[in-house]
N, C-alpha and C positions, 0 to 999 in steps of 0.2 A: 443571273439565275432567276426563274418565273418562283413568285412565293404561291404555295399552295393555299389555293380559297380556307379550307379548312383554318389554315392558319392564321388569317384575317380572323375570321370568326372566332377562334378562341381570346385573341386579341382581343376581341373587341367584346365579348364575355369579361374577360379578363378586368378588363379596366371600367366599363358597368360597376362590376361586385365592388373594385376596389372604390369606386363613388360612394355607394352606396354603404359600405364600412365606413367611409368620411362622416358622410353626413350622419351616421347613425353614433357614432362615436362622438358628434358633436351636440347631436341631441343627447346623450349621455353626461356628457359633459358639463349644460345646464342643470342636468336635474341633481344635486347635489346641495349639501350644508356649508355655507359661504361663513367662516370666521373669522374676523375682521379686527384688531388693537391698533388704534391710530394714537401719536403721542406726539406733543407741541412740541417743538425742541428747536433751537434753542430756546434757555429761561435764565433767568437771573436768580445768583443763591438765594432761596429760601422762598422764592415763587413754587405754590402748588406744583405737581407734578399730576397731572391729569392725563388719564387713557380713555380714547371711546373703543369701548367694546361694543361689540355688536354679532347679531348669526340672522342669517338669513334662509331660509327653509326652502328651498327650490325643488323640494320631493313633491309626489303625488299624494304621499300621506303624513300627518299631524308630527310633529316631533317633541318630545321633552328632553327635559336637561335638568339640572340640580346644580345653582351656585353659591346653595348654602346659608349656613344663619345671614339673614340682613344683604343679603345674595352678592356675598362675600369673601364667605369660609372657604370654601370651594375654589379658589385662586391662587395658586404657587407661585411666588417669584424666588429668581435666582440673581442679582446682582452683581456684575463686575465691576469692582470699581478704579476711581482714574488710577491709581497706581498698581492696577493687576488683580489685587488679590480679589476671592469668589465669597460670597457671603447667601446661604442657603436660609433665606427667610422664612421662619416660621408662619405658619396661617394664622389669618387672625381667630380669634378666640369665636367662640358660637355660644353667647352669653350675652344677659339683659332681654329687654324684649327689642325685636326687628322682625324686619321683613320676609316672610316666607320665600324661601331659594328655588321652590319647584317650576319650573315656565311650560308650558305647551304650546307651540305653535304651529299654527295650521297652511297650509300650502302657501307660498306666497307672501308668508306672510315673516315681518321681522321684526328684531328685539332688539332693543339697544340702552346702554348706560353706559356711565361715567364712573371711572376708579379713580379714586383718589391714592397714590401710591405711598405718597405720605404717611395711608395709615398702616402699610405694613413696612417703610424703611422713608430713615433721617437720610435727605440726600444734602449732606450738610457740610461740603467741600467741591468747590469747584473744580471741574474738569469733565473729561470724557467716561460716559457710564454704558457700560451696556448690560440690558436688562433682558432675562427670559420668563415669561408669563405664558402658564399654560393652565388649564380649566382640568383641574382632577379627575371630575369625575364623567363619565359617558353619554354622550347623546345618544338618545334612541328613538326608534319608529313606534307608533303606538302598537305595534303588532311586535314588539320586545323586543326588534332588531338591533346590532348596535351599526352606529351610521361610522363609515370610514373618515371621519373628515377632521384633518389636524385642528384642533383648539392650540397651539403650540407657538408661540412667536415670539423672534428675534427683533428689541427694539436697538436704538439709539440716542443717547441722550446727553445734549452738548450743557453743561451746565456754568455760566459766565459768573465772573465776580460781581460783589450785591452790587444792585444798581438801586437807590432810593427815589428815584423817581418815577422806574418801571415798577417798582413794588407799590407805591402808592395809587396805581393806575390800576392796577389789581386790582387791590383794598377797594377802591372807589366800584368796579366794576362788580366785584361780590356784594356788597353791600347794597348796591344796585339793587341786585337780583333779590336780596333778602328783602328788600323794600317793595321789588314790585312782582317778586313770582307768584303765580295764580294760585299753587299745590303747594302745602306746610313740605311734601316730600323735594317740590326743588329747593323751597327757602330751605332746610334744612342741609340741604344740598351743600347749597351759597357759602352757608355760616360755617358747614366742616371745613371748606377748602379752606374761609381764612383763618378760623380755628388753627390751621394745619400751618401760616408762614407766623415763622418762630424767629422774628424780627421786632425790635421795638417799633418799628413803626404802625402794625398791627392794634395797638393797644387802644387808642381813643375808638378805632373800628370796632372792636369787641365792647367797649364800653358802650356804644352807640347800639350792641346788640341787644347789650345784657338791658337794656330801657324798653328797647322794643318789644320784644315779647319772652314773654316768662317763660316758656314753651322750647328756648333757644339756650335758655340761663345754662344748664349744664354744658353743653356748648362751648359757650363763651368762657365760661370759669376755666374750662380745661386747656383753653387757648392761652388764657392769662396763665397759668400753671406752666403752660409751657417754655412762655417768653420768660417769665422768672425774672425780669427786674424790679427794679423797687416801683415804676409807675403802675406795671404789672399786679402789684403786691397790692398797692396802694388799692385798687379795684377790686381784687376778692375780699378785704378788711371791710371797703364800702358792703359789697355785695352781703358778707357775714351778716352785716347787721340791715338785714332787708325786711320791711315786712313782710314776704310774702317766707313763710314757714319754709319752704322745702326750699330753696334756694338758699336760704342763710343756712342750713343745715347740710346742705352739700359746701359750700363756700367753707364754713367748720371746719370741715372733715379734712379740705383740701390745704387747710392753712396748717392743721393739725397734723400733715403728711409733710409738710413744708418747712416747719418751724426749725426744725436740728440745720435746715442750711440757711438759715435768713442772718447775715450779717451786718444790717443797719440796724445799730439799737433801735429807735426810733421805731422803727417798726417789729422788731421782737418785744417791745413792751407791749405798742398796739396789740397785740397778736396773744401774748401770754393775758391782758385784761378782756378778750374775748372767750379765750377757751376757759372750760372747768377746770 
């Protein structure tokens, strides 16, 4: 049967428009807010737990966001841990002084940090975790729009029995970074992650902190607070009795919050001849 000319030509109409919906929909498709939580996995127990967040702005116009006191608050997670059950972690608190949560970014342009997971959950039993991390509150265009684009992700996170010699390779590597980062904002960075592995092997590392700079001291105290052994012990008792005033004064406070569970004499006496 002869195809009618007509025919052809709508054809061939036809399949133009549909190109051109391709390419227009793939130009659409660029221009959008890219939200990104990458996480190490696997770790060994009681090694940080670190996310890189990131957003990346591919609009024609500026966007902001809010992630809160110390641009943190702003962060839900949801936890499932190796044996099933769901644990709905609360945010962290938006208290002390930190870092303003507001960002604006302009075309092009992107944002990016480092959570430290640790500070909203103990992943403190090995096994298989899976984590949901999503940004509460809305991205928008500087023209008050709200942008469609998921903050919302599903991690995984394999977590191995302790390994003492992958954890001291951390240690080494944060302390690194406390030693040679450019900005008090990444040394401070450094010292929360190892603040954050609640192993004795950590301890001579926070002791190496608490020398280095005073600026870090609460830090390091609440790392030692954490681990809770007697070598532990041993360094906020040092610490109490510091010259430098506000440090022994937080050190106090912390041994003072500690005392009702310290079971070596030895150091409940040290501890009762320091406090009032």
């Amino acid at each position: 049967m002869r195809q009618h000319p007509l025919g052809l030509v709508g054809l061939a109409v036809t399949l133009m428009l549909a190109s051109l919906m391709v390419a227009y929909g793939m130009g659409k498709a660029t221009k959008q807010v890219l939200v990104s939580y990458d996480i190490s996995s696997p770790i060994t127990l009681h090694e940080p737990v670190i996310v890189q967040f990131s957003m990346n702005n591919r609009l024609d116009e500026k966007i902001k966001f809010d992630l809160g006191h110390n641009r943190k608050s702003n962060f839900l997670i949801k936890v499932t841990k190796p044996d099933g059950s769901i644990v709905n972690v609360p945010p962290l608190p938006a208290e002390d002084v930190g870092a303003i949560g507001r960002v604006s970014l302009e075309p092009l342009q992107t944002f990016s940090q480092r959570l430290l997971l640790n500070e909203w959950y103990d992943f403190s039993a090995p096994g298989d975790y899976q984590i949901e991390i999503r940004l509460k509150t809305p991205i928008r265009t500087k023209s008050g729009l709200t942008v469609k684009s998921s903050t919302t992700k599903q991690l995984s996170l394999q977590v191995h029995l302790r390994n003492e010699q992958m954890l001291k390779q951390e240690c080494d590597k944060l302390i690194k970074a406390v030693a040679q980062s450019s900005s008090y904002s990444e040394v401070a960075d450094a010292a929360t992650a190892l603040s954050y592995i609640k192993d004795p092997v950590v301890v001579p590392y926070l002791k190496t902190v608490l020398a280095a700079d005073k600026r870090l001291n609460v830090i390091a105290i609440d790392g030692l607070r954490r681990v809770g052994t007697d070598d532990a012990l041993e360094e906020i008792i040092s610490a109490a009795q510091s010259q430098n005033h506000e440090t022994a004064a937080y050190a106090k406070g912390v041994l003072s919050r500690m005392k009702g569970s310290v079971q070596n004499p030895v150091l409940k006496e040290k501890i009762r001849n320091l406090l009032p």
